[in-house]
Steps between C-alpha positions, in 0.01 A plus 500: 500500500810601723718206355434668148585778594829448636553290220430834301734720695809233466461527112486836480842556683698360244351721238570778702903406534483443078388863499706627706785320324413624149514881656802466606665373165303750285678760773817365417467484135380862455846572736700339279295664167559853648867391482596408898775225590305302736870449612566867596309449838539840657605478894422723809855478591620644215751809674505322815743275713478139488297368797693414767576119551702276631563191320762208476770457201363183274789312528610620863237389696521682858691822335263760475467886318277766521403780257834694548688246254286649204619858591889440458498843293463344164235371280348150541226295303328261748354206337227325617564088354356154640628189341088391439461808264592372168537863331801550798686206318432710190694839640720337629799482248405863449623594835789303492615738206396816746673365742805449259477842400553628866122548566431440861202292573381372836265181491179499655410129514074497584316205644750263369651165652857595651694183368362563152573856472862391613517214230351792224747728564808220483372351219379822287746739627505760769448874372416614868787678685255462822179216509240596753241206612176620506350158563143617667444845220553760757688707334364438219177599604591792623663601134173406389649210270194401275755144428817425316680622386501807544774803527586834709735738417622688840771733507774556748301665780250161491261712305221284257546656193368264233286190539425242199300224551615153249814380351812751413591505186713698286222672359361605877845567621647742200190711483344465798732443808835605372513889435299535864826260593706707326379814682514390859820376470582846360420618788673286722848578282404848564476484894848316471625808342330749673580324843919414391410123583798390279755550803804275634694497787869432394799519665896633451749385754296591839322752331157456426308691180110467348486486177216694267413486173327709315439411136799494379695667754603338832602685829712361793406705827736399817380344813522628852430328807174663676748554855751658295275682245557912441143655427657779277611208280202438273714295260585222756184249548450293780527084386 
């Protein structure tokens, strides 16, 4: 009698896996019903930093970065790509046209083979300005990456922002991504403003002048050398 009954138990496991199958599609179906975008994954680092991480440049192997070069003071969509997801090959043209645009996008290439990333990006085109190699997932793990491709909007102070999980399209981009873009790089032109970041150092003769501008207006304030400087000059600037 045991022998039957093991036999019993072994057939009733895969019965148990159908079920549990079909309860997870009728879950996703009523989702999708009730109107949710099984691609709008929501993320617990949504108003957080990117995880730190250290990882090497695709095609510079040995030259590495760490989560400060996402938090340059402007917004950045990091896209997570492998050259063994076929709907990456899909996006792809699209964000050659961001990138044409001026849209910065770093590349996060996940669990992929090294050489063939390389070859994708020569062949295909490169819309990265920066390719991280995250050939073991770590980083991607740590985003929580469900697969690729996927997307993150972070703004300038390395912030998470927006997170989309499939292929960018125009669609995704115009209504989804681009007026959050929009917004944070508002924000950034703002801080420029607010902080006179649009100064030069120029130079007449052996005198030495920064130069402001402000809107339209521009300012030249003189120089002094910090040995030399009077404090009850507050129009001279050290340079």
């Amino acid at each position: 009698m045991k022998p039957q009954s093991s036999f019993n138990k072994l057939m009733f496991i895969p019965l148990v896996l159908f079920l549990l199958l079909v309860v997870a599609f009728l879950i996703q179906l009523t989702r999708n019903a009730n109107g949710e975008d099984p691609t709008m994954l929501e993320s617990a680092l949504i108003g957080k930093p990117v995880p730190a991480f250290k990882l090497e440049s695709l095609e510079q192997p040995g030259k590495t970065f760490d989560q400060a070069v996402l938090r340059d003071g402007k917004p950045i969509l990091l896209n997570v790509w492998a050259t063994w997801c076929p709907t990456c090959r899909a996006e792809h043209e699209y964000l050659n046209k961001l990138a044409a645009q001026g849209i910065r996008v770093v590349g996060l290439n996940y669990k992929d083979d090294r050489s063939k990333a390389v070859q994708w990006l020569n062949s295909l085109g490169n819309p990265y300005f920066l390719s991280l190699y995250d050939g073991d997932g770590m980083l991607g793990l740590d985003l929580g990456v469900y697969g690729a491709p996927e997307t993150f909007l972070i703004d300038g102070q390395g912030v998470i922002r927006y997170r989309h999980a499939g292929d960018l399209n125009d669609r995704v981009w115009q209504q989804e991504i681009l007026p959050l873009y929009k917004k944070y790089q508002g924000a950034h032109e703002v801080t420029q403003s607010a902080t006179g970041s649009d100064i030069e150092l120029g130079s007449i003769g052996d005198h030495r002048y920064l130069s402001l501008q402000f809107g339209r207006t521009r300012a030249a304030i003189p120089c002094t050398d910090r040995a030399t400087a009077l404090p009850k000059m507050p129009e001279q600037q050290y340079c």
